[in-house]
N, C-alpha and C positions, 0 to 999 in steps of 0.2 A: 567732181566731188559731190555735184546733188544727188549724180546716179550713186553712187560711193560715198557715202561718209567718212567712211573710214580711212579713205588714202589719204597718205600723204606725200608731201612735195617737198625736195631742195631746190635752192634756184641758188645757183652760182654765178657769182659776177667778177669782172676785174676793176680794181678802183679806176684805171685807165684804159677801160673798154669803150670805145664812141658809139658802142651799138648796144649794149645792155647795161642801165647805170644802175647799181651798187644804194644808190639813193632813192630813187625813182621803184625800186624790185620793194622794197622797206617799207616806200609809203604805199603801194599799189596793197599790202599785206596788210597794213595797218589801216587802210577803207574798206577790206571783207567782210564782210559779216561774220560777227565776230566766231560761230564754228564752223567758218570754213578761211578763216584768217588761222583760226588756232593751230591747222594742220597743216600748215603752211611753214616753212624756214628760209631763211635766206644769208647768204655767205659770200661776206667781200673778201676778195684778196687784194695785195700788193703786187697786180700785174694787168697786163693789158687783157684783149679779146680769149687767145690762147691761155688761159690763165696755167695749166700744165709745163709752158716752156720758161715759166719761172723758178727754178728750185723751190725756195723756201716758198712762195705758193702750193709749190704743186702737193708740199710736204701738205702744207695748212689742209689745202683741199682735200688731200686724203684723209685724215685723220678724223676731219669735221663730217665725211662722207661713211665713212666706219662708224662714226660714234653715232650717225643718224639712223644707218641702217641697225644696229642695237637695240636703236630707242624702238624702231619701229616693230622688230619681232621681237624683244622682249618686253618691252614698257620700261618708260624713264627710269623708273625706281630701281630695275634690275638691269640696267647697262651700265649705270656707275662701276 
């Protein structure tokens, strides 16, 4: 991101993943500097590590990953 400003990031988690916490990804974002926090996102589901082998995650995860990739080539305002 220093080389790149402009990229952006999802980070996907499972609420019951032991190895990437859901909590821990939020606050890591929220001590960035705040423009390279702001191009930052982050996404809990309701499933473990695999967050995909859960349906209704896998639904969340897609949707949340669609709606990000929108924001990102066309601008918030025009992904709605």
């Amino acid at each position: 991101m220093i080389m790149d400003p402009a990229m952006k990031v999802y980070v996907a988690a499972g609420l019951y993943d032991s190895l990437n916490s859901c909590a821990y990804n939020s606050y890591m974002i929220s001590q960035m500097e705040p423009a390279l926090g702001h191009n930052m996102k982050a996404g809990c589901y309701d499933s473990g590590h695999v967050i995909y082998a859960t349906k209704d995650a896998r639904l969340r995860l897609r949707q949340d990953v669609v709606k990000f990739i929108r924001e990102v080539v066309a601008g918030p305002a025009e992904a709605r």
